[in-house]
C-alpha positions as CSV (number, residue, x, y, z in Angstrom):
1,X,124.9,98.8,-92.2
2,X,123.3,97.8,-89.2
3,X,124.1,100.7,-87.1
4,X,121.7,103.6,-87.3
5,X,120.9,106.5,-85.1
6,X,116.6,105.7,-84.7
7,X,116.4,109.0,-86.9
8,X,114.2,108.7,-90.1
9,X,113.9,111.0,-93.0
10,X,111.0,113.3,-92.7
11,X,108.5,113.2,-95.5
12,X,105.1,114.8,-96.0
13,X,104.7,112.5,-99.3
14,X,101.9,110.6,-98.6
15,X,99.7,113.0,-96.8
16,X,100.5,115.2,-99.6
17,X,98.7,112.0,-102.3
18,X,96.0,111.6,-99.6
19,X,94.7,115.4,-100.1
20,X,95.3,115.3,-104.2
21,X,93.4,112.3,-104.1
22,X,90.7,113.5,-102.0
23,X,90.5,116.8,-104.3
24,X,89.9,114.1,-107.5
25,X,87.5,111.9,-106.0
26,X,85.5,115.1,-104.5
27,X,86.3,118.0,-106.8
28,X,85.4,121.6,-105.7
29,X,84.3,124.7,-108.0
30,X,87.1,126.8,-106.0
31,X,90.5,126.8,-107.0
32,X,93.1,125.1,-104.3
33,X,96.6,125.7,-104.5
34,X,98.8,122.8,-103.0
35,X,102.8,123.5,-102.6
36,X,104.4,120.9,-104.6
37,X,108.2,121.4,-102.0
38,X,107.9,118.7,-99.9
39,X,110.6,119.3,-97.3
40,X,113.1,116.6,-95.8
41,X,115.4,116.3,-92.8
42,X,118.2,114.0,-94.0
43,X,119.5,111.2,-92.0
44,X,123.0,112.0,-92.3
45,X,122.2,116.1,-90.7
46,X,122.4,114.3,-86.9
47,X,125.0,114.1,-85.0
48,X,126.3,113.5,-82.0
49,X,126.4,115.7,-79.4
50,X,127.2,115.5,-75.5
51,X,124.4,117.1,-72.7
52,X,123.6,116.5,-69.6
53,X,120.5,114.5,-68.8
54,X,118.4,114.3,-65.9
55,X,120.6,112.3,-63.7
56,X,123.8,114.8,-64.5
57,X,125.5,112.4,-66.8
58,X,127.3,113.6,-69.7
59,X,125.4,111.7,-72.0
60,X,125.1,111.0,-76.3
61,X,122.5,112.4,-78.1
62,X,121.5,113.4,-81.7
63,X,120.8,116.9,-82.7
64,X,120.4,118.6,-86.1
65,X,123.6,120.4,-87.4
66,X,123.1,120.9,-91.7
67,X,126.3,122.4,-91.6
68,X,128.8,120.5,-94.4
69,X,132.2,122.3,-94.1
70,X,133.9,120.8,-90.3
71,X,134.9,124.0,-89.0
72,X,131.1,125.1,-89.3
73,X,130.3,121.8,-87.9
74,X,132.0,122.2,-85.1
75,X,131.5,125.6,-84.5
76,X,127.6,124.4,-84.2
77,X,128.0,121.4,-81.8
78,X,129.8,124.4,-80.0
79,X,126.7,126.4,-79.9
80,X,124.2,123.2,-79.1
81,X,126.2,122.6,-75.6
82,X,125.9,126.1,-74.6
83,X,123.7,127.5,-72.5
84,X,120.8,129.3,-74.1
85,X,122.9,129.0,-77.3
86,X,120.7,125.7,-78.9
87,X,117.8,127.5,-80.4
88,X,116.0,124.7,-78.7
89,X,117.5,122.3,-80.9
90,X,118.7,119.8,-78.6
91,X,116.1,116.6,-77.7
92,X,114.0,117.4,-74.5
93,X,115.3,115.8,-71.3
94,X,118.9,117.7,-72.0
95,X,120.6,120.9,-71.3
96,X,123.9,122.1,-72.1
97,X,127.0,122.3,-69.8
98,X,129.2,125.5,-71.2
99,X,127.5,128.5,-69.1
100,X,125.9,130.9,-70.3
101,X,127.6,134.2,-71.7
102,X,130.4,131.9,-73.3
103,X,131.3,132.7,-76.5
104,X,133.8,131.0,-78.8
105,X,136.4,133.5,-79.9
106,X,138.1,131.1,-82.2
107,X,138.2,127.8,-83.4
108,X,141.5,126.3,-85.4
109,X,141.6,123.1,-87.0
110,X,145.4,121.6,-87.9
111,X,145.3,118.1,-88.8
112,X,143.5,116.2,-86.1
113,X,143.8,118.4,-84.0
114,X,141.1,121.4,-83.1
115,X,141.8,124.3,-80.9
116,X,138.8,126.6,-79.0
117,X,139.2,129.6,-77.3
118,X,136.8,130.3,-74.9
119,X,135.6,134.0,-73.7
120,X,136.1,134.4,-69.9
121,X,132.9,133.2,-68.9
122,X,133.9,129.7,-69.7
123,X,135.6,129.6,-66.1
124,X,131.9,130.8,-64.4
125,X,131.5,126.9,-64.1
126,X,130.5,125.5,-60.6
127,X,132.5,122.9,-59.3
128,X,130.3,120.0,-59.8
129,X,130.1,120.5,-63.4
130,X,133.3,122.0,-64.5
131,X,135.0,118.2,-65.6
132,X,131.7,117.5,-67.1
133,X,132.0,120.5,-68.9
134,X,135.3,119.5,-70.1
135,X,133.9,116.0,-71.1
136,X,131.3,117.3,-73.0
137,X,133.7,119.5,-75.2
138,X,136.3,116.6,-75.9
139,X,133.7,114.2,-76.8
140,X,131.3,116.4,-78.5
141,X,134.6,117.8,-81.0
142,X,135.9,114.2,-81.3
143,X,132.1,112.4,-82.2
144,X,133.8,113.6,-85.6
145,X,135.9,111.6,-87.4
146,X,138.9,113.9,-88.5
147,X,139.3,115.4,-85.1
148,X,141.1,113.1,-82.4
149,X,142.6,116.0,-80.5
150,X,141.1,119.2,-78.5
151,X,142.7,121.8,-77.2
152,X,140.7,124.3,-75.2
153,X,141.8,128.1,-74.4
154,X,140.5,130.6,-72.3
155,X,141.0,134.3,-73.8
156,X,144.5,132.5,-75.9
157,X,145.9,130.9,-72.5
158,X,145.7,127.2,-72.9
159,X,143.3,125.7,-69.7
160,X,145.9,123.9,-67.9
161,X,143.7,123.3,-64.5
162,X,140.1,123.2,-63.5
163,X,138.8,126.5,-62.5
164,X,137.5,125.7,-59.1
165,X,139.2,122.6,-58.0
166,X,142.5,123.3,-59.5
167,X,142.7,120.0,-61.1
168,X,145.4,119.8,-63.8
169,X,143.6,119.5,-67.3
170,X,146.2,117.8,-69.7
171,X,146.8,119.6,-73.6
172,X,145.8,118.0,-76.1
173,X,142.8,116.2,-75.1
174,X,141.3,113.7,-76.2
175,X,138.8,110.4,-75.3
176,X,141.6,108.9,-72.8
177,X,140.7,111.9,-70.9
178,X,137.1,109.5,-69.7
179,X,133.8,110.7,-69.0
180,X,131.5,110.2,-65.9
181,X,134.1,108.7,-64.3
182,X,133.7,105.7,-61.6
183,X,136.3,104.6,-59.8
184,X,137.7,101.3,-58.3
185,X,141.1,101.8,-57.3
186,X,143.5,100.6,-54.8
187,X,146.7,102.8,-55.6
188,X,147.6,104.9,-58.1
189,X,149.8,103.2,-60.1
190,X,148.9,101.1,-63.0
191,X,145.6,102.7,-63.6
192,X,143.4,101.6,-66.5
193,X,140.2,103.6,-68.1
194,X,137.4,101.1,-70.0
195,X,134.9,103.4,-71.0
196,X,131.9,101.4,-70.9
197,X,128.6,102.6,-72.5
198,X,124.8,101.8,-71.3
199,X,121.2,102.5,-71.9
200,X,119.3,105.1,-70.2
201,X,115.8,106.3,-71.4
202,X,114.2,109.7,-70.9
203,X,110.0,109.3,-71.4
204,X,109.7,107.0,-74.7
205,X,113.2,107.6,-76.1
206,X,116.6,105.3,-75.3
207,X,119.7,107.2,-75.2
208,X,123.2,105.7,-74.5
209,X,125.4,106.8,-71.9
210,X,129.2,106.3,-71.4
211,X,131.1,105.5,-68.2
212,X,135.0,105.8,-67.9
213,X,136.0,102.6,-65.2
214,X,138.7,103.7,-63.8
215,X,140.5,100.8,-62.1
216,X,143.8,98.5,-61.2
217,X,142.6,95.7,-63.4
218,X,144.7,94.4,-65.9
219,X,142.5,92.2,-67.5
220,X,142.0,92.9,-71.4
221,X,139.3,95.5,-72.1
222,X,136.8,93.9,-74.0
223,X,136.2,91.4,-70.7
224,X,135.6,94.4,-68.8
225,X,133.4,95.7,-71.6
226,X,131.1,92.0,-71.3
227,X,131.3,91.2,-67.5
228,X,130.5,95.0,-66.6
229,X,127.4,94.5,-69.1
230,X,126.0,91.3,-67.8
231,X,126.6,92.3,-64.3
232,X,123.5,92.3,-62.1
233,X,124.6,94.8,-60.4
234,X,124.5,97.8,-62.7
235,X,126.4,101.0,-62.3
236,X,123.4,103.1,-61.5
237,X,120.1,102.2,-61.1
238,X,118.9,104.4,-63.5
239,X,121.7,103.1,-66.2
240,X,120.7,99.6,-67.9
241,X,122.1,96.8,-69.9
242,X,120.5,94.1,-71.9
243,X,122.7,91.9,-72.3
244,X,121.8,88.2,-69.9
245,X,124.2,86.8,-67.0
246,X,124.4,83.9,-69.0
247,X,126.0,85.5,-72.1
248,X,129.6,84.3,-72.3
249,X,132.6,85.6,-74.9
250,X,133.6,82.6,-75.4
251,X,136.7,84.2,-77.4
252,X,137.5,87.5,-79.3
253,X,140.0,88.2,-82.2
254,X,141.4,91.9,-83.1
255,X,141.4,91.4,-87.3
256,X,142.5,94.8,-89.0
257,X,140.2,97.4,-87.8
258,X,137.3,94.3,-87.5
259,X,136.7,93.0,-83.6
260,X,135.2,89.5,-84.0
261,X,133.4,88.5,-80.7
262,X,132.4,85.0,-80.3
263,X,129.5,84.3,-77.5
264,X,127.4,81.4,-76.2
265,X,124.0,81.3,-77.4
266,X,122.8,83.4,-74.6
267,X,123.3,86.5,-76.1
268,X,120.1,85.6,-78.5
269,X,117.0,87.8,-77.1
270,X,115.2,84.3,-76.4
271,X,115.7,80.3,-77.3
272,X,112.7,80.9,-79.8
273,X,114.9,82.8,-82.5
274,X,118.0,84.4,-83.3
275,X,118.1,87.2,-82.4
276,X,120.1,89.9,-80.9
277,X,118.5,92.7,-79.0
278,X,119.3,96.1,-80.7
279,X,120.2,97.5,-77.1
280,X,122.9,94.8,-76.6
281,X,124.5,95.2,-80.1
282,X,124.5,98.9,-79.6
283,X,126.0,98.8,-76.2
284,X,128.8,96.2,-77.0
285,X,129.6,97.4,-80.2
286,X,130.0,101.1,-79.4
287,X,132.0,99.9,-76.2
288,X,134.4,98.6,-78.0
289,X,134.9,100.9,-81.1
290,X,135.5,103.0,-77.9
291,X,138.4,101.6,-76.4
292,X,139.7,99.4,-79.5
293,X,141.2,100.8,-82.9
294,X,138.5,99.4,-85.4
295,X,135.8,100.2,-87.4
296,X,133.2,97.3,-87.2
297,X,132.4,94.6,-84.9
298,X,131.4,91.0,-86.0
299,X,129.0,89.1,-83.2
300,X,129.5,85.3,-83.8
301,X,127.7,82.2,-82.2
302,X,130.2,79.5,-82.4
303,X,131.5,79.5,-86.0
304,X,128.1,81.4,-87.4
305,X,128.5,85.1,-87.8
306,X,125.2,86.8,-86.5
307,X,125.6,90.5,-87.6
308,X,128.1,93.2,-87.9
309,X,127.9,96.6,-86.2
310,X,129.7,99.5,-87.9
């Protein structure tokens, strides 16, 4: 599986040989104890979560939840995007968007479908951040599989509107809903939302962020995905993509829950090998899991399948 989230197991096991073997090539006349428990933070305890990073984009990132049973899950994603709620357990760079003093009353889970209730303090929410907030808790609930469908409360009454703006909040939610919206519209009618992701790093670590375009186009939404990635002119300055100009999808095919994207031989990191960078995979293949109905997507040059993202 090619996709994986740059976390690695945690293992103390060869530091632990180095000092047994120092202790038999140099013994000593006192008595050492060494603890045999060497501890491990499994792969599969991260998961996404949505913060905010330094730029105020709802952004995803990995935290540590151990929890196996969903509602717990959730309850603890919950907990990691509230303020002073995360035990310091969300990456450095980040903060939370739910304000502090929140507390989840309740949290229901019926099919697909998840329901919180918020305490009170859940409407405290300054302007600027309340549809992030709202963002961050449909995309946070949803980075798990079973859910699809959020419905938030606010002391049992369902939050039909924004606190401060007055904006009307639809029920269910769920990732049609966008995140750090752009715009480029010319009426109202017809809209469409491609949610588009990129790269954005914080100090030595690469992150991916998501945009929502929200436009007239009617052009299918795996262009959109490609030209708004090789585009020079990015959406943000501090927002990057990898992928060249040059790069061309030369044709796509929807195939069960497979996308099969064929491209010119651009998309290689360089003419020397072939290669595609991990930040261009990543980008176009959670892009389009985003917006399409499959599971895995197959990069092709010409007839030659490269790799498959999942």
């Amino acid at each position: 599986m090619l996709k994986k989230l740059g976390l690695r197991k945690i293992a103390v096991t060869t530091s632990a040989l180095f000092v047994i073997g120092l202790l038999y090539l140099f013994p000593s006349a006192n008595n050492l104890e060494i603890n045999p428990n060497i501890s491990y933070v499994e792969e599969s305890d991260y998961t996404p979560v949505y913060l905010l990073d330094e730029y105020n984009y709802v952004s995803e990132v990995n935290a540590h939840v151990s929890e196996e049973k969903l509602e717990d899950r959730l309850k603890k994603k919950i907990e990691l995007i509230t303020v002073n709620k995360h035990d310091g357990k969300i990456p450095k760079g980040f903060r939370p968007v739910i304000p502090e003093g929140t507390n989840l009353i309740s949290l229901e889970i019926e099919g697909e479908q998840v329901t919180v209730n918020f305490s009170k303090e859940l409407l405290s929410i300054s302007s600027i951040q309340e549809e992030k907030m709202i963002e961050a808790i449909v995309y946070t609930l949803t980075s798990e599989e079973e859910i699809k469908k959020v419905v938030i409360k606010v002391e049992d009454k369902v939050l039909s509107k924004l606190p401060n703006s007055n904006k009307i909040v639809p029920s269910p939610l769920d990732r049609t809903y966008g995140i750090n919206k752009d715009y480029d519209i010319n009426s109202l009618y017809g809209l469409t939302k491609t949610t588009v992701y990129y790269t954005s790093n914080y100090e030595d670590m690469t992150y991916y962020v998501p945009v929502t375009k929200v436009s007239n186009s009617n052009e299918e939404k795996v262009t959109v995905i490609v030209n708004e990635l090789k585009s020079s002119l990015l959406y943000q300055s501090n927002l990057s993509s990898y992928l060249s100009s040059s790069a061309e999808l030369k044709k796509y095919e929807e195939l069960e829950d497979v996308m099969k994207l064929t491209f010119n031989d651009k998309i290689f990191d360089s003419i020397y090998n072939q290669n595609i960078l991990e930040e261009v995979v990543y980008t176009i293949g959670m892009s389009v899991m985003e917006n399409y109905d499959v599971s895995k997507v197959a990069f092709y040059v010409e007839d030659k399948e490269i790799l498959v993202f999942e």
